[in-house]
C-alpha positions as CSV (number, residue, x, y, z in Angstrom):
1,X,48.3,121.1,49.2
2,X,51.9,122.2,48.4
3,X,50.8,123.3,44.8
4,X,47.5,125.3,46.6
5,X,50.2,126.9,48.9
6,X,52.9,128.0,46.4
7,X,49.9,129.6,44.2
8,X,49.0,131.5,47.4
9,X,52.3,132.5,48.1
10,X,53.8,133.3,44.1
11,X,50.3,135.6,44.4
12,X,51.6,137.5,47.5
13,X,54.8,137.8,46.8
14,X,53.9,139.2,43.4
15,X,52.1,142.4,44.6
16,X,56.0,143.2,46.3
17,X,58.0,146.4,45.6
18,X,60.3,144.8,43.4
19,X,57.5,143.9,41.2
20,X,56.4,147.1,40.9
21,X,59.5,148.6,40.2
22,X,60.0,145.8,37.2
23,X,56.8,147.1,36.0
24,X,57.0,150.8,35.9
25,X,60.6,150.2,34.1
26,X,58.9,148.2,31.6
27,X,56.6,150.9,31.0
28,X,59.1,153.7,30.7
29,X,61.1,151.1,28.5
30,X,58.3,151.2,25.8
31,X,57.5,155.2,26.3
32,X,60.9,155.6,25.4
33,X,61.8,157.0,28.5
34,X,64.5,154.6,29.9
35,X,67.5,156.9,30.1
36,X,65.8,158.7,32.7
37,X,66.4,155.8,34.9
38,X,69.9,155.6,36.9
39,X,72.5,153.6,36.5
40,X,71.8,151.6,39.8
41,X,68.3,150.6,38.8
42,X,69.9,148.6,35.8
43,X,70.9,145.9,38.2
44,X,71.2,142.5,37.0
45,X,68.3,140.2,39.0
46,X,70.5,137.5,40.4
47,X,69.3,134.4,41.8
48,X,70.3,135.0,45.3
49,X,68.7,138.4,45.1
50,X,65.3,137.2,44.3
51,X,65.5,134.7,46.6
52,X,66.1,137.2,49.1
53,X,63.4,139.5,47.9
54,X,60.8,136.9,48.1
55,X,62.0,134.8,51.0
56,X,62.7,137.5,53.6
57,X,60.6,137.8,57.0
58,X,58.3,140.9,55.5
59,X,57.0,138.8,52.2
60,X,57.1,135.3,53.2
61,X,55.6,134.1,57.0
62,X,56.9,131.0,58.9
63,X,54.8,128.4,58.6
64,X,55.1,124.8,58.2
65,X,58.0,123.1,56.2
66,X,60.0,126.4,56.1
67,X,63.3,126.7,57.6
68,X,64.7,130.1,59.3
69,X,68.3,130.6,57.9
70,X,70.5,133.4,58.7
71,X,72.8,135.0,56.0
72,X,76.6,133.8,56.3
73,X,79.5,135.6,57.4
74,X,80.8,138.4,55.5
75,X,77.6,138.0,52.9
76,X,76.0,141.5,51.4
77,X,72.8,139.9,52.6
78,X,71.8,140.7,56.0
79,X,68.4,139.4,56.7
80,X,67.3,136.3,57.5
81,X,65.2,133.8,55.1
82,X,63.0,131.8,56.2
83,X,63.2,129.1,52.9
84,X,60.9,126.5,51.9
85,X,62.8,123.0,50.9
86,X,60.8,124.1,47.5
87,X,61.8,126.8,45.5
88,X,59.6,128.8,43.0
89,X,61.5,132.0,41.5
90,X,59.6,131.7,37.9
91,X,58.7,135.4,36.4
92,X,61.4,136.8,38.2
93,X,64.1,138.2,35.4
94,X,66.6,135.7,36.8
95,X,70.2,136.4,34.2
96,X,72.3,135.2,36.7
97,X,73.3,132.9,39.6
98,X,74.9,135.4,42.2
99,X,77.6,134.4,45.2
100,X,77.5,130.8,45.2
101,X,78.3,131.4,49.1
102,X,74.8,132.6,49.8
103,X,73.5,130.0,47.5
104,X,75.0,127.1,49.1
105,X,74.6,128.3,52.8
106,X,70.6,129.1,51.7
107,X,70.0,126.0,49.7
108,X,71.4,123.2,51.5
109,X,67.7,121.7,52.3
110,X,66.1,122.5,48.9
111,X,64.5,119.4,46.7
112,X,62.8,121.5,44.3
113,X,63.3,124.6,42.4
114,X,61.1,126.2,39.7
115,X,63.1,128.6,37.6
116,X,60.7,128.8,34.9
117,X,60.0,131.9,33.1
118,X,63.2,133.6,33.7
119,X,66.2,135.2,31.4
120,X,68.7,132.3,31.9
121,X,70.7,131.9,28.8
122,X,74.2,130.3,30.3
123,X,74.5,127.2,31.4
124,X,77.6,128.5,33.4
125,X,74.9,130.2,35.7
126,X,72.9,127.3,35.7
127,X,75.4,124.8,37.0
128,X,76.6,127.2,39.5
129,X,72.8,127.5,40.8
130,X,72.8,123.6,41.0
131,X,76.2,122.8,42.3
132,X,75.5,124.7,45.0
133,X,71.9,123.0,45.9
134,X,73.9,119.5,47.0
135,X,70.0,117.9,47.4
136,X,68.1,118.9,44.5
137,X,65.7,116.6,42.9
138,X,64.0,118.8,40.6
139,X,64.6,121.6,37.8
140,X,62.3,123.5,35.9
141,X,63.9,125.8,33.4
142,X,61.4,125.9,30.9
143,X,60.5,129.2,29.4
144,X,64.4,130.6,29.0
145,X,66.3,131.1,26.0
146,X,68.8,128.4,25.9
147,X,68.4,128.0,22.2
148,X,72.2,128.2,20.7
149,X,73.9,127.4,23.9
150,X,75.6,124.2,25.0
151,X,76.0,122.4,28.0
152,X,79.6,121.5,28.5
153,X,80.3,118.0,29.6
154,X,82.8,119.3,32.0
155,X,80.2,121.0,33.7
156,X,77.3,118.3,33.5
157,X,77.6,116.8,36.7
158,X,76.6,118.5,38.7
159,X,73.0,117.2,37.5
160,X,74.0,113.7,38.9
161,X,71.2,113.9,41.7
162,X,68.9,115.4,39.9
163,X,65.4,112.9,39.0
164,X,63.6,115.4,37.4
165,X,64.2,118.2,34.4
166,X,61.6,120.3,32.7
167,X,63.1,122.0,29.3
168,X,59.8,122.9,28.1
169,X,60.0,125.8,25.1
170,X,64.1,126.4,25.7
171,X,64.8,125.0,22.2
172,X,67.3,123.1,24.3
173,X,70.0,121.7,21.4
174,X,70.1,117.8,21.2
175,X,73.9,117.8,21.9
176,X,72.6,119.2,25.3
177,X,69.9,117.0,25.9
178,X,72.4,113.9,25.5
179,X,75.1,115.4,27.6
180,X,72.3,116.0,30.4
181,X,70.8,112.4,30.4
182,X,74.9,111.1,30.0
183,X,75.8,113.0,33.3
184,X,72.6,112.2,34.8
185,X,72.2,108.5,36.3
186,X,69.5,109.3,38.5
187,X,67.5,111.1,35.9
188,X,64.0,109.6,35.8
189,X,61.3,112.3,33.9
190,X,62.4,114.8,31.1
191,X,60.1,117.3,29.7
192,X,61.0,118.3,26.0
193,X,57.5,120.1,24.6
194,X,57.3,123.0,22.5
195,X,61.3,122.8,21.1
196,X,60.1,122.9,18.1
197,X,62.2,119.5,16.8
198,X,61.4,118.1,13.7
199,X,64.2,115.3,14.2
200,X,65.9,113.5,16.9
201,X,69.6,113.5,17.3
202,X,71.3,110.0,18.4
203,X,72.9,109.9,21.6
204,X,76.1,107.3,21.4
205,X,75.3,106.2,25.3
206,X,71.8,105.4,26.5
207,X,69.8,106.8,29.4
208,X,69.1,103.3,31.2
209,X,67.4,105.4,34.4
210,X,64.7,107.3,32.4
211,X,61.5,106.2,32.8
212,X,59.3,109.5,31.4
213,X,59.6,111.7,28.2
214,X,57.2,114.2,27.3
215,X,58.2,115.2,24.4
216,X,54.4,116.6,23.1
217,X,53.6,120.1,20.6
218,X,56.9,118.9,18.3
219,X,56.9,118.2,15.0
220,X,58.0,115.1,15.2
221,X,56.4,113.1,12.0
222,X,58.4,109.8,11.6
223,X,58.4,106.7,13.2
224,X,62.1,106.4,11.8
225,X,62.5,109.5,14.7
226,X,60.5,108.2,17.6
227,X,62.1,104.6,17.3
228,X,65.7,106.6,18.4
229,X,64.0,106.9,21.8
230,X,63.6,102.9,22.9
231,X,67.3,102.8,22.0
232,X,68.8,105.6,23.6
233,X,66.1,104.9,26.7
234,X,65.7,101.2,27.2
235,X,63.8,101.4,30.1
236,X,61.1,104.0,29.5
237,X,57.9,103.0,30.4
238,X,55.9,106.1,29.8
239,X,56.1,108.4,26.2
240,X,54.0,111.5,26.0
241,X,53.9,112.4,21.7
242,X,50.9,114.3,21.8
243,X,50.3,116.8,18.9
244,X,52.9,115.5,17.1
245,X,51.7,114.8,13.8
246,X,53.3,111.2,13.7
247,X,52.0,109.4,10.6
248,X,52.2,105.5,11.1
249,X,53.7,103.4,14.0
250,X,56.5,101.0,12.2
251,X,58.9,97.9,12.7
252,X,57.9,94.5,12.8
253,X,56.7,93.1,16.3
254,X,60.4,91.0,16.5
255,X,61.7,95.1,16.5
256,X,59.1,96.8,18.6
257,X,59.3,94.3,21.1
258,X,63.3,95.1,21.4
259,X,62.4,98.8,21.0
260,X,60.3,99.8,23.8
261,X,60.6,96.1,26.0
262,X,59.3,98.6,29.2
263,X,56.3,100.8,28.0
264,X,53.8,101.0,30.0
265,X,52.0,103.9,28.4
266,X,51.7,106.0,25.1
267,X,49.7,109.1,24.2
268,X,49.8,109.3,20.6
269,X,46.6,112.1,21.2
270,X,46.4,114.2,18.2
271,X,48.8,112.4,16.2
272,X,48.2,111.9,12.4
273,X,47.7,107.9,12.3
274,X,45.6,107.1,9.7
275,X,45.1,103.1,9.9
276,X,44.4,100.4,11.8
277,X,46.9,98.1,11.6
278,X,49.1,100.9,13.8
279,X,46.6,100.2,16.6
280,X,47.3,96.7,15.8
281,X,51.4,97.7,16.0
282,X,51.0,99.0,19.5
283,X,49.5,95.8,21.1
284,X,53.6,94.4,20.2
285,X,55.0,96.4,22.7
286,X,55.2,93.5,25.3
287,X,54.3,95.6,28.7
288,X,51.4,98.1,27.4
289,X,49.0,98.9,29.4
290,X,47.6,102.7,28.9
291,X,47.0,103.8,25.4
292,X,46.0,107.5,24.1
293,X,44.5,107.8,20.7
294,X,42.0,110.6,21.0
295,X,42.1,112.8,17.6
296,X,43.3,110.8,15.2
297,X,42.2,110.8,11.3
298,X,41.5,107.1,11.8
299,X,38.8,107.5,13.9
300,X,36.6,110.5,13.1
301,X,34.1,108.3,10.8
302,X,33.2,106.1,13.4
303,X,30.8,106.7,16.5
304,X,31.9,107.2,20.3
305,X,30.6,103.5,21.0
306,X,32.1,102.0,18.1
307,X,35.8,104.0,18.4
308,X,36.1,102.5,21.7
309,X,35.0,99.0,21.1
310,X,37.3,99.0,17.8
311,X,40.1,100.1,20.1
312,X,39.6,98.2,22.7
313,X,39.6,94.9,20.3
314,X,42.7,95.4,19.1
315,X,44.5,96.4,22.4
316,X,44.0,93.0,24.3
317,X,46.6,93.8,27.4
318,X,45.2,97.3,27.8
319,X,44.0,98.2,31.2
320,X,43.1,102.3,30.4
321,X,42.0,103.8,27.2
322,X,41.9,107.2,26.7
323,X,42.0,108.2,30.1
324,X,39.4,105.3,31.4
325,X,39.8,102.1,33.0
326,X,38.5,99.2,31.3
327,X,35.9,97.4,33.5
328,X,35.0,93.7,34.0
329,X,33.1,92.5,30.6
330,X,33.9,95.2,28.9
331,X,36.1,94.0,26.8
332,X,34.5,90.8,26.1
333,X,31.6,93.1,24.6
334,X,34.1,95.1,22.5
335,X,35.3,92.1,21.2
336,X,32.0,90.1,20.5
337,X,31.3,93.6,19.0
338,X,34.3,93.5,16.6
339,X,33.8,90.4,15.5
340,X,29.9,91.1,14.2
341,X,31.6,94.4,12.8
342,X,34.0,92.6,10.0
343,X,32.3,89.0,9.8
344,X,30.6,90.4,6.3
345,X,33.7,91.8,5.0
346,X,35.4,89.8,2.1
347,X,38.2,87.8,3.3
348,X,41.3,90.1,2.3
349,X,39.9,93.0,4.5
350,X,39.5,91.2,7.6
351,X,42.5,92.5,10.0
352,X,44.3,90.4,12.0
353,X,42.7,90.4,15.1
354,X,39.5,89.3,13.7
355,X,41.1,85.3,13.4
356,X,42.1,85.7,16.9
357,X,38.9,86.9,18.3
358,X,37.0,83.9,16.0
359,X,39.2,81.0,17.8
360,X,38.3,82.8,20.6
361,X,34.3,82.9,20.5
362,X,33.7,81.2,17.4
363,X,31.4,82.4,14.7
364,X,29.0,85.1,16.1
365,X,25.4,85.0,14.6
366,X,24.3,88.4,14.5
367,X,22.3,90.5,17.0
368,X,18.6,90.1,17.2
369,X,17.0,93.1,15.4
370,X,14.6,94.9,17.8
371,X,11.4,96.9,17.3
372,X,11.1,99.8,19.1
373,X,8.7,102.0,16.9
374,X,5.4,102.1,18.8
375,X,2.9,99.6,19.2
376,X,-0.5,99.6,18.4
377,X,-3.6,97.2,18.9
378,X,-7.1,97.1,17.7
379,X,-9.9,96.7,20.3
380,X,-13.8,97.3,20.5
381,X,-15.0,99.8,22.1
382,X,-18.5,99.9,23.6
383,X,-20.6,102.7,24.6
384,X,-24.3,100.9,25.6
385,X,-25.1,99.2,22.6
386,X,-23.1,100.6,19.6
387,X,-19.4,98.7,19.2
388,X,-16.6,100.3,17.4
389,X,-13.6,98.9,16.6
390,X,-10.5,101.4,17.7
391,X,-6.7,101.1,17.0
392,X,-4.9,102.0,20.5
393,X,-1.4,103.2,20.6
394,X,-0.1,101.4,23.5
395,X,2.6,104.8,24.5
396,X,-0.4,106.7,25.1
397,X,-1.8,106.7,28.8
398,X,-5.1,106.4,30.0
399,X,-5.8,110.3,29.8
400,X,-5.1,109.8,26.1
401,X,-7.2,107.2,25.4
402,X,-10.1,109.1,27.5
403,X,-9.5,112.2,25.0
404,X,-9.4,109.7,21.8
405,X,-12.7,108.4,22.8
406,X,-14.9,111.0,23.4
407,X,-13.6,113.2,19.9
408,X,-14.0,109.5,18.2
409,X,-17.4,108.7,19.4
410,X,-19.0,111.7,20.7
411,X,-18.7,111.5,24.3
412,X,-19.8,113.5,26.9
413,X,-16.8,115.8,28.3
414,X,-16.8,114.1,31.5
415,X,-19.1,111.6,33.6
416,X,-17.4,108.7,32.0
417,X,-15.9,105.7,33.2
418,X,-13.2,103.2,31.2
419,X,-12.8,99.2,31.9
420,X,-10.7,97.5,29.9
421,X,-11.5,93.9,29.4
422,X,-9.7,90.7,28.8
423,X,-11.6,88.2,26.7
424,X,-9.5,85.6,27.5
425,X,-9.4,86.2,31.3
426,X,-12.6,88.0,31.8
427,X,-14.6,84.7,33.1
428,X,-11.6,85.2,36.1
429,X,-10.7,88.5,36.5
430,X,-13.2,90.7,34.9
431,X,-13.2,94.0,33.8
432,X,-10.2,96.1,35.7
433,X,-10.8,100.2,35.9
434,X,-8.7,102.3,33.8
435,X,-8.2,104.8,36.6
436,X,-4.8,106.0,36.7
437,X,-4.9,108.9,33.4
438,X,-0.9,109.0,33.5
439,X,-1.0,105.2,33.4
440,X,1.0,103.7,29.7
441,X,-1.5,101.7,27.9
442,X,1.0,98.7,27.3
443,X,1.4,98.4,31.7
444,X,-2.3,96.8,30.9
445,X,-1.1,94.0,28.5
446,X,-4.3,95.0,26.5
447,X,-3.8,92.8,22.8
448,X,-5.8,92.7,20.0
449,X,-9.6,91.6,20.0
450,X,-9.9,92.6,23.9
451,X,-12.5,95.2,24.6
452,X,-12.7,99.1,26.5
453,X,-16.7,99.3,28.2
454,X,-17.4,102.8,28.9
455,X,-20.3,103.5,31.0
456,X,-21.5,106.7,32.6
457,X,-20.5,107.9,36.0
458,X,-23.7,107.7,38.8
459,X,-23.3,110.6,40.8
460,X,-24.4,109.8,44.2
461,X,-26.9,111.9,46.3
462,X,-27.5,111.9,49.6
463,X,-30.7,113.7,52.0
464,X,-32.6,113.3,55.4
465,X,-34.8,111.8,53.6
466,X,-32.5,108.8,53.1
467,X,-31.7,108.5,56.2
């Protein structure tokens, strides 16, 4: 509900003045046109300006979870606000943070602020924003140009209370990152995607309170680069590398058991692994339970049935691949099905896994080989006194058979009548009607030597005479 409401309310507020005014300067900005604007109309879009804009009585109604403040004393800002304890100000043109007065006396119940998609390029700015919100529990500042600017550790903490912090496409330096997650000791979730890193920097102190980094769309290629992660955050239990390109999982299971000794999940989605024996490399990590491997080079020759069996074999403590839960007998199919896979492949190719499964179930013999091409039978056919033996396909129904019948032997268009007849149980049963034309031939049980009688219909006539 709260994410159904702010799209209602970022849609309103959208269609405002201010946003039309933005607009029409944009478009006299590319005509050429922009000194015919005045001087005042070159204001810088503060925070606490758009926050007023959007939060005052005409473009945002009371409602539920909002609180009514009124502007403090001796502020420029007369109305009231009536403020939501979360915050979205993204595509607003934000440069700057405004009278940190207005911000604290405004802010003092916010949790969450979205700030994405705005023209913040100083961290000064920043940390006066979020010194001044004393509850915040999540920032979003993805989408502004923070490439080439640091965040000073004399500033940093004022991001002590934050949990969450989305950096996505800020090209965000390293040296920031690590003076964030240092000043940070709540900090749970960080969101790194699209920073277009090809390497990770080493922090010298560790993040022990992060548990989520999504760090996907990087060009991140190493294992060498991802193993800096388990040691700067020991406790992470979920890593998000989609589209990264990363060509191998490494270490030996003594290392990537010390590495990651809290993972809970991976996505490796789209990521260049090539072999199996990194699927085999991921079942080390002592607490895995969710693995993502959709994409990969490995597994484009095989099928959808046998990808997920092969995967599912090698991933013994797995509880969700690729998005699904594993169900009850599942994986003791997959890994019956592996074992059938390999058991004719010469000795040195056999992976690992294959010894455990085979102490496990033993030798498999392999799966009965079943016919399904369609049957046929041959039966005799009589018509009065002339026999002919006919080969019946046992998919065809009774209306089938009927239209064999009369092309084979000349039969009249209609006035007939079919009994099929079991030789071995005709002395008990005899003959049985074949009525039903969408019946299937093989619901009869009909085998070979058993005979079709086909005798003419007797129509029935009726007069006073008869009666």
């Amino acid at each position: 509900m709260h994410h159904e409401r702010r799209h209602v309310i970022r849609c309103v507020v959208e269609n405002s003045l201010s946003f039309g005014l933005r607009y029409i300067r944009g478009y006299l900005l590319r005509a050429g046109t922009m000194e015919s604007l005045s001087s005042d109309e070159e204001e810088v879009r503060t925070f606490v300006k758009v926050m007023s804009e959007k939060y005052n009585p005409e473009n945002f109604p009371y409602g539920q979870g909002v609180v009514v403040l009124c502007s403090p004393p001796g502020s420029p800002n007369k109305d009231r606000l009536f403020l939501p304890s979360i915050l979205v100000l993204n595509h607003c043109g934000i440069s700057k943070a405004g009278d940190r007065t207005d911000i604290a006396a405004f802010c003092a119940h916010v949790v969450e602020l979205d700030l994405s998609h705005n023209q913040l390029n100083d961290w000064v700015e920043i940390c006066t924003i979020v010194s001044n919100v004393p509850h915040l529990d999540f920032l979003n500042l993805s989408m502004n140009p923070l490439s080439g600017v640091e965040l000073e550790p004399s500033m940093a903490d004022v991001f002590s209370r934050v949990r969450q912090v989305v950096l996505i496409n800020t090209h965000v330096s390293w040296n920031t990152v690590h003076t964030l997650t240092k000043h940070a000791p709540e900090l749970e979730e960080l969101f790194l995607c699209l920073n277009g890193y090809d390497t990770v920097s080493e922090s010298q102190t560790s993040c022990p309170s992060l548990r989520l980094l999504q760090i996907t769309e990087n060009h991140l290629r190493e294992w060498a680069e991802v193993r800096k992660f388990g040691m700067m955050y020991p406790s992470l239990s979920t890593l998000v590398l989609a589209n990264n390109n990363l060509d191998s999982v490494g270490d030996t299971q003594e290392t990537l058991q010390c590495l990651f000794p809290n993972l809970r999940s991976i996505n490796l989605n789209n990521s260049g692994l090539s072999k199996w024996e990194d699927i085999e490399r991921l079942s080390f990590f002592p607490k895995l339970e969710e693995v993502k491997v959709k994409g990969i080079p490995l597994l484009e020759p095989y099928t959808a049935h046998e990808r997920h069996s092969l995967l599912l074999a090698q991933l013994p403590s797995v509880v969700v691949l690729n998005g699904g839960a594993v169900f009850n007998g599942e994986r003791e199919d997959a890994e019956r099905f592996f074992i059938r896979y390999y058991q004719d492949c010469p000795e040195q190719e056999l992976p690992q896994r294959y010894h455990a499964l085979v102490s496990k179930y033993g030798q498999l013999a392999p799966l009965a080989e079943v016919d399904l091409s369609p049957r046929s039978t041959m039966v005799d056919v009589r018509w009065g006194e002339r026999v002919e033996a006919v080969s019946l396909r046992l998919e065809q129904t009774v209306g089938d058979l009927r239209k064999q019948l009369k092309a084979l032997l000349q039969l009249p268009t209609n006035g007939i009548r079919l009994f099929y007849i079991n030789r071995e149980m005709c002395s008990v049963v005899g003959p049985e009607e074949l009525k039903c034309g969408s019946r299937a031939l093989h619901s009869y049980s009909i085998r070979d030597g058993d005979e079709i009688l086909v005798v003419p219909k007797v129509k029935s006539r009726c007069s006073s005479s008869d009666l």
